[in-house]
C-alpha positions as a LaTeX table, in Angstrom:
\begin{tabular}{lrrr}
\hline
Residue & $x$ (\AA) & $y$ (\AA) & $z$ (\AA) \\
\hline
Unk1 & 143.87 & 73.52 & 62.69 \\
Unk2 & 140.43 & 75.15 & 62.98 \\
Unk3 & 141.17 & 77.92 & 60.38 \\
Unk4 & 142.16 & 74.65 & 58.30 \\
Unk5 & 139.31 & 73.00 & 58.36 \\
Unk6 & 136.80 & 75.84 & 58.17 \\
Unk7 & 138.35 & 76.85 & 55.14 \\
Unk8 & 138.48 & 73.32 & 53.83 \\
Unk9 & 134.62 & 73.19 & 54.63 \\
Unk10 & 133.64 & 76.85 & 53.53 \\
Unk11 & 130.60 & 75.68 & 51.71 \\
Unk12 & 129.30 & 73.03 & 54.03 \\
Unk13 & 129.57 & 75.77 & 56.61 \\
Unk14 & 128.07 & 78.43 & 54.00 \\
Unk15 & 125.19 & 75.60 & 53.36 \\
Unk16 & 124.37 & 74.85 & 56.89 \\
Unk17 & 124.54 & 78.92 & 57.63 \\
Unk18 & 122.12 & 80.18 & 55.03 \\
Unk19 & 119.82 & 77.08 & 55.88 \\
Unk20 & 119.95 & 77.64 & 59.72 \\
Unk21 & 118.99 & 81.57 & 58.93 \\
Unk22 & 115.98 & 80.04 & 56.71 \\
Unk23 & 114.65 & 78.12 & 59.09 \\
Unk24 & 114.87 & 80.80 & 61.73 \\
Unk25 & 113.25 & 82.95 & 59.06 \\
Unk26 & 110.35 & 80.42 & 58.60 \\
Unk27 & 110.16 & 79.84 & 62.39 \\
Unk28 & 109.90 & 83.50 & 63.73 \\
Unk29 & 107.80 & 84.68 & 60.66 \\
Unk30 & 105.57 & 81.46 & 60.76 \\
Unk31 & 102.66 & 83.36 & 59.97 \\
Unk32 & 103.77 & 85.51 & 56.21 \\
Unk33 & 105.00 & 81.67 & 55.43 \\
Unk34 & 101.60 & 80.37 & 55.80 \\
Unk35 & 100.15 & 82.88 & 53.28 \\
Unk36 & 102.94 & 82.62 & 50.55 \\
Unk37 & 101.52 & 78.76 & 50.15 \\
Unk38 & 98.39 & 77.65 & 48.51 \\
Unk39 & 95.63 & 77.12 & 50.50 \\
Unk40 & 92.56 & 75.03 & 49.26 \\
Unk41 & 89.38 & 76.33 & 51.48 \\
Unk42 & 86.02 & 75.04 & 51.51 \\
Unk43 & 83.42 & 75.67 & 49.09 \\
Unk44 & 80.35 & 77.54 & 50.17 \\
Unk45 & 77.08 & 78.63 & 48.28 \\
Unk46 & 76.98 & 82.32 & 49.61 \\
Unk47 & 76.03 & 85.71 & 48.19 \\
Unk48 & 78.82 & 86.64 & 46.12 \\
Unk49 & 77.52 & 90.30 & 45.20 \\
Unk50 & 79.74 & 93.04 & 44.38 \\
Unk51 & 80.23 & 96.52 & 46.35 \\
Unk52 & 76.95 & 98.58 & 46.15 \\
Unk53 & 78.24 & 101.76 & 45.68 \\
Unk54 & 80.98 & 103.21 & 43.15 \\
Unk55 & 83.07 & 105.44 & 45.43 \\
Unk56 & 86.48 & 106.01 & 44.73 \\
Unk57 & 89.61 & 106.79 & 46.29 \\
Unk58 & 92.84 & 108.09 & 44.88 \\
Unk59 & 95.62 & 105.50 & 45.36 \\
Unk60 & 98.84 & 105.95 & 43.58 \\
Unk61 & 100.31 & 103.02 & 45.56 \\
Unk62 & 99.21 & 100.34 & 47.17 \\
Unk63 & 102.12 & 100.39 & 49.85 \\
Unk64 & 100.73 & 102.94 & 52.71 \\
Unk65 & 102.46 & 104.05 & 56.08 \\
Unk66 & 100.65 & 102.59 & 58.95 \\
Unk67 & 99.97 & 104.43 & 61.95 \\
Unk68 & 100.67 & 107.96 & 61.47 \\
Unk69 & 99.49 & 109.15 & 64.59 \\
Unk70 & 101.79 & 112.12 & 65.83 \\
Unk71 & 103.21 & 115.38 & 64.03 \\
Unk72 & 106.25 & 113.46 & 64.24 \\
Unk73 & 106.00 & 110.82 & 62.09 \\
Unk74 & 103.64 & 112.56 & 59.70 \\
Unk75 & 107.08 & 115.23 & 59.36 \\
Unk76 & 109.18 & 112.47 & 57.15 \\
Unk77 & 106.06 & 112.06 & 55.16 \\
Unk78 & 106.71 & 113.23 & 51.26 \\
Unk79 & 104.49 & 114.72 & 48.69 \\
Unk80 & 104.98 & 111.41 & 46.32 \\
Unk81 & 103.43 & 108.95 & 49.43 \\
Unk82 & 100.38 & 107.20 & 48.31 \\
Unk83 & 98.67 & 106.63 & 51.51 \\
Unk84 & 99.18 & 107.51 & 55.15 \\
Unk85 & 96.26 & 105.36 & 58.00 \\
Unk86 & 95.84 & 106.86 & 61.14 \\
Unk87 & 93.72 & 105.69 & 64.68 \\
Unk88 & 91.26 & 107.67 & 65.19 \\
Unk89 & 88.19 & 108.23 & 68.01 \\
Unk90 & 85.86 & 110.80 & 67.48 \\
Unk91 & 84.85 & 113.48 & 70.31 \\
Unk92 & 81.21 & 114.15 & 70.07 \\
Unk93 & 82.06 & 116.60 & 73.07 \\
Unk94 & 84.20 & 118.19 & 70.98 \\
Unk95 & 83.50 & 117.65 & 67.71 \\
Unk96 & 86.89 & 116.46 & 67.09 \\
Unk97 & 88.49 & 113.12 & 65.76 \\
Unk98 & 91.51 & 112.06 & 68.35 \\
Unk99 & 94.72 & 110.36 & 66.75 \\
Unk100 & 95.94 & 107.64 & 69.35 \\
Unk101 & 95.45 & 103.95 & 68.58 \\
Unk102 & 94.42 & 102.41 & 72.48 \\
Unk103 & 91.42 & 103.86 & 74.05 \\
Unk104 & 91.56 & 106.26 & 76.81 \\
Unk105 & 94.94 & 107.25 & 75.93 \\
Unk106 & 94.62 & 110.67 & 73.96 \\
Unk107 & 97.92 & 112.55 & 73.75 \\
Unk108 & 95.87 & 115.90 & 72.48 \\
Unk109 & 96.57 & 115.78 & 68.87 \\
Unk110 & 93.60 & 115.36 & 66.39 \\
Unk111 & 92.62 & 115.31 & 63.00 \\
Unk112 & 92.29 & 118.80 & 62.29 \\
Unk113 & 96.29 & 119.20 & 64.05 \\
Unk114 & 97.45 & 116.78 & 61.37 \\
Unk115 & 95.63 & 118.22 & 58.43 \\
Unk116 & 96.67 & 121.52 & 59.59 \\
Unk117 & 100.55 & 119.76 & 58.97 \\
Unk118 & 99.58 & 118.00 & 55.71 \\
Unk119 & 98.23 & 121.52 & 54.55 \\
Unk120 & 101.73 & 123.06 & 55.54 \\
Unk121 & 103.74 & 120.25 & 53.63 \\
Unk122 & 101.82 & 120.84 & 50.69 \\
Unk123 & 100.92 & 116.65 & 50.35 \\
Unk124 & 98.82 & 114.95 & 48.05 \\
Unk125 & 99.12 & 111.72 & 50.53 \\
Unk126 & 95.21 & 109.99 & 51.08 \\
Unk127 & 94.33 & 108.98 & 54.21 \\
Unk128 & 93.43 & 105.75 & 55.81 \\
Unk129 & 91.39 & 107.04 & 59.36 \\
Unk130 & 90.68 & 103.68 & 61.35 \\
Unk131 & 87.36 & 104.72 & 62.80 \\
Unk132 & 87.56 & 102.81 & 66.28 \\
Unk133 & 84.59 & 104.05 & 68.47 \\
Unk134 & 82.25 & 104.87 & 65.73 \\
Unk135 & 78.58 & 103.72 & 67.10 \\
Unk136 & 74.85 & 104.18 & 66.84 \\
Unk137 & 75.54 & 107.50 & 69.50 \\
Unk138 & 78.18 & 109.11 & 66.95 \\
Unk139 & 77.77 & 108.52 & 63.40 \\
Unk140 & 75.63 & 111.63 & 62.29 \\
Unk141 & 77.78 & 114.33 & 64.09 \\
Unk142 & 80.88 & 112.10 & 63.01 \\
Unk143 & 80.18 & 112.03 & 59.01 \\
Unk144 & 78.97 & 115.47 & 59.26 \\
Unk145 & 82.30 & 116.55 & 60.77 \\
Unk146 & 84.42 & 114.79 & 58.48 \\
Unk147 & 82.47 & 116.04 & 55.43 \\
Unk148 & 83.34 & 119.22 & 56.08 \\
Unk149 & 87.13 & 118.72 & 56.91 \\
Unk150 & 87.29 & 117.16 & 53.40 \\
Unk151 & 85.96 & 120.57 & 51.91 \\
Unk152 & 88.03 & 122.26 & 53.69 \\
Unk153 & 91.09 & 120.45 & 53.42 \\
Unk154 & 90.14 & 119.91 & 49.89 \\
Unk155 & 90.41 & 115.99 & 50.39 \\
Unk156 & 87.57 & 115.14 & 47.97 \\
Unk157 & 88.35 & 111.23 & 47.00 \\
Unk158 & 91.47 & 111.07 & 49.38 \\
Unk159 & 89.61 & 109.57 & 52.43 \\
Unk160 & 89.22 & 106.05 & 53.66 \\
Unk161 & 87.01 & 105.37 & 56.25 \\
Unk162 & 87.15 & 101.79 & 57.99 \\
Unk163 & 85.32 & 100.74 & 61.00 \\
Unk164 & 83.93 & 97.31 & 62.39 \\
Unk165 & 80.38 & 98.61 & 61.94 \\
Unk166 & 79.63 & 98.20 & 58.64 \\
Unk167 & 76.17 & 98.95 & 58.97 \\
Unk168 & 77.35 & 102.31 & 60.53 \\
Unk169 & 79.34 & 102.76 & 57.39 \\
Unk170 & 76.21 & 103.17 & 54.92 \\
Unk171 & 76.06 & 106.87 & 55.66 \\
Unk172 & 80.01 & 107.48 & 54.95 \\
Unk173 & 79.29 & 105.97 & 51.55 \\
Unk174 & 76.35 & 107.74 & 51.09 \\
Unk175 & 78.25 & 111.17 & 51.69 \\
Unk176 & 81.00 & 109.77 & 48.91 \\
Unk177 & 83.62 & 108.17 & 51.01 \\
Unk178 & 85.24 & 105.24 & 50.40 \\
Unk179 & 84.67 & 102.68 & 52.85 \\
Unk180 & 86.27 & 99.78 & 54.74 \\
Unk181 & 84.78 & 97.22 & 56.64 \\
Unk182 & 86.98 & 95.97 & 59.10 \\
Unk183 & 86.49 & 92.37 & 59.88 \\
Unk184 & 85.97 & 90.67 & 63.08 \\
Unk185 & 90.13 & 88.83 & 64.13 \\
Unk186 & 90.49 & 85.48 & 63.04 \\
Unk187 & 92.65 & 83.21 & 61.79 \\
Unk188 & 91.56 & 80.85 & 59.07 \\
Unk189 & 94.29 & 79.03 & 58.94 \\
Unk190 & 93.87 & 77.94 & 62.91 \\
Unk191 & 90.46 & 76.72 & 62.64 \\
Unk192 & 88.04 & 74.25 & 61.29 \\
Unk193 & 85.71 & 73.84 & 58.52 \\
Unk194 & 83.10 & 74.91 & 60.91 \\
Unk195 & 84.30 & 77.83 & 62.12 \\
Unk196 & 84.87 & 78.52 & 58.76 \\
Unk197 & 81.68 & 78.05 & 57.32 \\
Unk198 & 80.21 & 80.39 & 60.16 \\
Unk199 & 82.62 & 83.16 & 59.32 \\
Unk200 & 81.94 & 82.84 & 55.86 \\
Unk201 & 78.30 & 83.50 & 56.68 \\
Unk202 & 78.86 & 86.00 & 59.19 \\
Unk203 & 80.62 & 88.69 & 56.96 \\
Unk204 & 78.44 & 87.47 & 53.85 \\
Unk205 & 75.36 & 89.14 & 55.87 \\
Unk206 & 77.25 & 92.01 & 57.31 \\
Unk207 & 78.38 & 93.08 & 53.54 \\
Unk208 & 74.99 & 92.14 & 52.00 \\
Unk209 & 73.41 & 94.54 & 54.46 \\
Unk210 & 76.26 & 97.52 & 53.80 \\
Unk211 & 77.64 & 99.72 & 51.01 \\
Unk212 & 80.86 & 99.73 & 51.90 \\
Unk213 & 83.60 & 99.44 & 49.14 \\
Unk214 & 86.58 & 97.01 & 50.04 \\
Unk215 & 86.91 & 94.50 & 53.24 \\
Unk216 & 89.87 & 94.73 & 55.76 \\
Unk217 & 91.95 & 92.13 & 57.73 \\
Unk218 & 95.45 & 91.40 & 59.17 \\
Unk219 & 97.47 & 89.77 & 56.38 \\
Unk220 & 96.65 & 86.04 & 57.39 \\
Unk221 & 92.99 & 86.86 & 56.84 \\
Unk222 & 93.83 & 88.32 & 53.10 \\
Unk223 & 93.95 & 85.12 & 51.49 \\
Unk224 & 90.31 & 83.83 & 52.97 \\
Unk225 & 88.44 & 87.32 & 52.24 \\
Unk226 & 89.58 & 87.39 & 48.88 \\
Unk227 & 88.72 & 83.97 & 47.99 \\
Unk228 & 85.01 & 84.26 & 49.56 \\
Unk229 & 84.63 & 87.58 & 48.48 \\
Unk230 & 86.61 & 87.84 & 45.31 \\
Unk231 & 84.48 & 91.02 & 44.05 \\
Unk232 & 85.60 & 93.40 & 47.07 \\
Unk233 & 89.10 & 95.21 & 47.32 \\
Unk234 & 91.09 & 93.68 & 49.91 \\
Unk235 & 92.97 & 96.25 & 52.38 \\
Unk236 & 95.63 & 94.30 & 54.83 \\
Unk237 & 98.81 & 95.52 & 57.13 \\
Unk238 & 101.97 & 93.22 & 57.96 \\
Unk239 & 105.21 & 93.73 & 59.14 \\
Unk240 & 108.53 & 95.56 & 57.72 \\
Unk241 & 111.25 & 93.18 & 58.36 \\
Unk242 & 114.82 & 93.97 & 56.47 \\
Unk243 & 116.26 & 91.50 & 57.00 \\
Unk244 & 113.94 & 88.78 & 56.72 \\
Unk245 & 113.23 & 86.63 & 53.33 \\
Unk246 & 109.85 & 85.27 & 54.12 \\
Unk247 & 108.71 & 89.28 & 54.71 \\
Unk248 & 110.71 & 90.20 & 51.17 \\
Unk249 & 108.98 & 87.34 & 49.29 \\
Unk250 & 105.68 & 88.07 & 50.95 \\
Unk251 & 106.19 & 92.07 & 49.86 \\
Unk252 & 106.70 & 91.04 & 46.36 \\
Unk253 & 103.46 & 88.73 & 46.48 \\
Unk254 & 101.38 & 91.64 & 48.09 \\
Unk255 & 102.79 & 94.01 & 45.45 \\
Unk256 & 101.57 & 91.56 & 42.49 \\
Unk257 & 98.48 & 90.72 & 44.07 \\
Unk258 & 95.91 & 92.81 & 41.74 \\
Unk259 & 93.01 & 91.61 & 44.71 \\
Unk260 & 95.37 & 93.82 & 47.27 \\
Unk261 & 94.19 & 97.19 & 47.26 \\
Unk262 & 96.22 & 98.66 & 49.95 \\
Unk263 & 98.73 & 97.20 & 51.88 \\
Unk264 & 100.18 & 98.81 & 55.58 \\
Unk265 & 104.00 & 98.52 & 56.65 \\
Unk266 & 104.85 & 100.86 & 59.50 \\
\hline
\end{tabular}
């Protein structure tokens, strides 16, 4: 009897299946659904300037590998990847730039290590370093060490800098990298007007006072930077979900979005 009837109500069951996945879809991945719809935001008199410096950085495609942070996963990297991003912290100690991505938890491989491996592999891969504890203490002795790994690694318009202190940044662009300033977390779409407005002021003085080249955000924040600051490269990360719609239609969207310069998917 139940064979019966399922097959007598194959599509209503087919229907109800592929709907039940959707909204389980739009339910876990709430967020990627939010940014595939049109949002209308506020409209603010602010300084709508372009970067201040011309910098450039080789990007053959915009979809990069996030988090490269061991030998290990740099191994599967190939020679046709556009971009690999990696956590870094630099040493002034040392004089060295530490891949891990929480603080305090160094597994002893650093940036020289890795290049040492890229080297090896013969790649042509640029590279994303998330500066995360650059500050007023370490940025001379940082750009000055990272100038001369470029030269020697022969990585001349191949590195991305990005760091919340985009003031700190100035010298990085100076020295001819490209730069990233990596805004403070929020999410636009879970506040009000008000908040808004004081974000939109916030980062329009940080970038007015900076020469850095594109802005950074998680993907939620993508839509907001690009429509306040429509003149700077926007650089975002999201999740790599198979299996899910909402993260294949929000892929596809990323991919066509000309104001997307760089996009992370681990």
């Amino acid at each position: 009897m139940l064979l019966k009837w399922v097959f007598k109500n194959k599509y209503k069951l087919m229907v109800l299946i592929v709907g039940l996945y959707l909204f389980a879809d739009v339910a876990r991945h709430k967020g990627l659904t939010r940014v595939l719809l049109p949002k209308t935001f506020p409209a603010y008199n602010i300084d709508s300037s372009s970067p201040q410096n011309k910098n450039t950085l080789i990007n053959a495609n915009k979809e990069w590998i996030k988090a490269v942070n061991t030998k290990e996963l740099l191994d599967p990297v190939e020679r046709t990847t556009a971009g690999i991003e990696c956590d870094v912290y630099y040493n002034r100690e040392k004089n060295v730039f530490e891949i891990h991505h929480d603080p305090g938890k160094s597994a002893g491989f650093d940036l020289n290590e890795l290049l040492e491996e890229y080297k090896k592999k013969q790649l042509q891969t640029s590279i994303w370093l998330d500066l995360k504890n650059l500050e007023d203490s370490n940025y001379l002795p940082a750009v000055n060490a990272l100038a001369n790994m470029r030269s020697k690694y022969q990585l001349t318009n191949k590195v991305l800098v990005e760091s919340g202190r985009a003031d700190l940044l100035t010298i990085f662009s100076d020295s001819g990298f490209y730069t990233s300033y990596y805004t403070p977390l929020f999410n636009p779409y879970q506040i009000n007007d008000a908040e808004l407005k004081h974000w939109v002021d916030s980062l329009s003085m940080v970038l007015a006072r900076s020469k850095v080249n594109a802005v950074s955000g998680y993907y939620f924040q993508y839509p907001f930077l690009h429509h306040y600051f429509p003149n700077y490269p926007v650089l975002t990360w999201a999740a790599n979900d198979s299996f899910s719609l909402v993260n294949w239609l929000f892929k596809r969207k990323a991919a066509s979005a000309k104001e997307i310069f760089i996009v992370l998917y681990p």
